[in-house]
N, C-alpha and C positions, 0 to 999 in steps of 0.2 A: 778528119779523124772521127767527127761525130758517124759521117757517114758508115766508114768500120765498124761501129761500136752496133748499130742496124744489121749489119750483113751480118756479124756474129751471131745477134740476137733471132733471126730473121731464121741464120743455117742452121741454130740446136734446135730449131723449132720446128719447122717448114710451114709452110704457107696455108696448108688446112687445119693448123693449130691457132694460127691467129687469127685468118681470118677480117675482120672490117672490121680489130681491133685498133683502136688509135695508138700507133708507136711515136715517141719523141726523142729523138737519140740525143744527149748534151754529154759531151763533155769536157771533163773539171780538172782545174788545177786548183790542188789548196795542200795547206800545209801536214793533213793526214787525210787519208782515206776517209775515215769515221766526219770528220767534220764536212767534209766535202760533200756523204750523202748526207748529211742532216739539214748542211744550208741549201742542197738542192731541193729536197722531203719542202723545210719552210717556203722559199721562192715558187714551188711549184705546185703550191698551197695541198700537198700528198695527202691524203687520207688512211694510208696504209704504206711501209713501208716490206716487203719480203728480200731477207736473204737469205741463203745458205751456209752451214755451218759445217765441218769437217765429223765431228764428235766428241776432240780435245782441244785441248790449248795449253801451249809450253810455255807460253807469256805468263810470269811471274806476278803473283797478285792479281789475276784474271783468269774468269769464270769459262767467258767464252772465248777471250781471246784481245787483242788491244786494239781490232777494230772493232769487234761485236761488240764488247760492254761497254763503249761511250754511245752506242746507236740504242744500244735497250735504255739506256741511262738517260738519255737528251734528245730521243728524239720527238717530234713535237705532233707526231700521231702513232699510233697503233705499229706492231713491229709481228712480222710473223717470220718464226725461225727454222726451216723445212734443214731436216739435216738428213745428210748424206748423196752421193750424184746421181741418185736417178730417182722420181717420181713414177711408180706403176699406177694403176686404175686402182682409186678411191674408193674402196670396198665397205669397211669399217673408220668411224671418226670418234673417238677416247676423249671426251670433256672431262678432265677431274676438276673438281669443286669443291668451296665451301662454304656457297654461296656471300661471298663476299660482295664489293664492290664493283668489280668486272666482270660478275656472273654471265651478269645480263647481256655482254656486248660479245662475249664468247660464245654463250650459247646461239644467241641470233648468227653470227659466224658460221659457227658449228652447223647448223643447220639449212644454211644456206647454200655451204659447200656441199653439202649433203647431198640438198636437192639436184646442184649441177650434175653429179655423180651416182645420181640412183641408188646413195649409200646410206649405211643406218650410222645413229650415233648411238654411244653408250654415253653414260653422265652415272658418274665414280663421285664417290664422295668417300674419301679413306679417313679413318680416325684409328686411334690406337688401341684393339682388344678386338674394336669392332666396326664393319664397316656394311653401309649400306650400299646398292647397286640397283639400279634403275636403267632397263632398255628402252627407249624410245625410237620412233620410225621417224623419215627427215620433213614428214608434213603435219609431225604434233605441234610443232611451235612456227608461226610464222612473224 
């Protein structure tokens, strides 16, 4: 089964996207979806977890939905939410802020991604009446 789980990952991609990427195919049986990636994210000590999001959720009392919000909620690293089915080329990257606690590990993100994609980032700071805007290029912060 794991093997499948490869050939899928392996065919939306093809092989000059990965590349001498390390692939690990697992999988899971557990009692939901959300819990099954989260004790994979812990056991496979994840640093980042990405999924994909539709844009709604019909699940009653849920934001993004009853697998996405136990994953934003518990999972035990960093969570990136790409919504919609196709990724184009990385042109522009939108940091909004306000300079809080996670500034710092968004922004290095942000800019990281940047550089993979020869893209600029904007860094938004929206407040109420009035808001400031700041361009930066993806080799001002490293």
């Amino acid at each position: 089964m794991a093997e499948g789980v490869e050939s899928v990952f392996r065919g939306s991609l093809g092989e000059k996207d990965t590349g001498s990427v390390s692939l690990t195919p697992i999988t899971r049986v557990a009692r939901s979806v959300s819990q099954g990636i989260i004790d994979t994210a812990v056991e496979e000590k994840c640093d980042l977890i990405i999924v994909s999001w539709e844009g709604y959720s019909e699940a009653k009392g849920r934001i993004l939905g009853q697998i996405l919000d136990p994953i934003v909620e518990n999972a035990p690293c960093d969570v990136v939410l790409l919504k919609g089915d196709t990724l184009s080329k990385v042109n522009t990257i939108l940091l909004p802020t306000s300079g809080g606690p996670h500034a710092s590990i968004a922004a290095r993100f942000a800019v990281r991604l940047a550089g993979l994609h020869g893209a600029r980032v904007t860094v938004c700071s929206t407040c109420a009446g009035r808001a400031q805007q700041l361009r930066i290029d993806s080799t001002a912060w490293t």
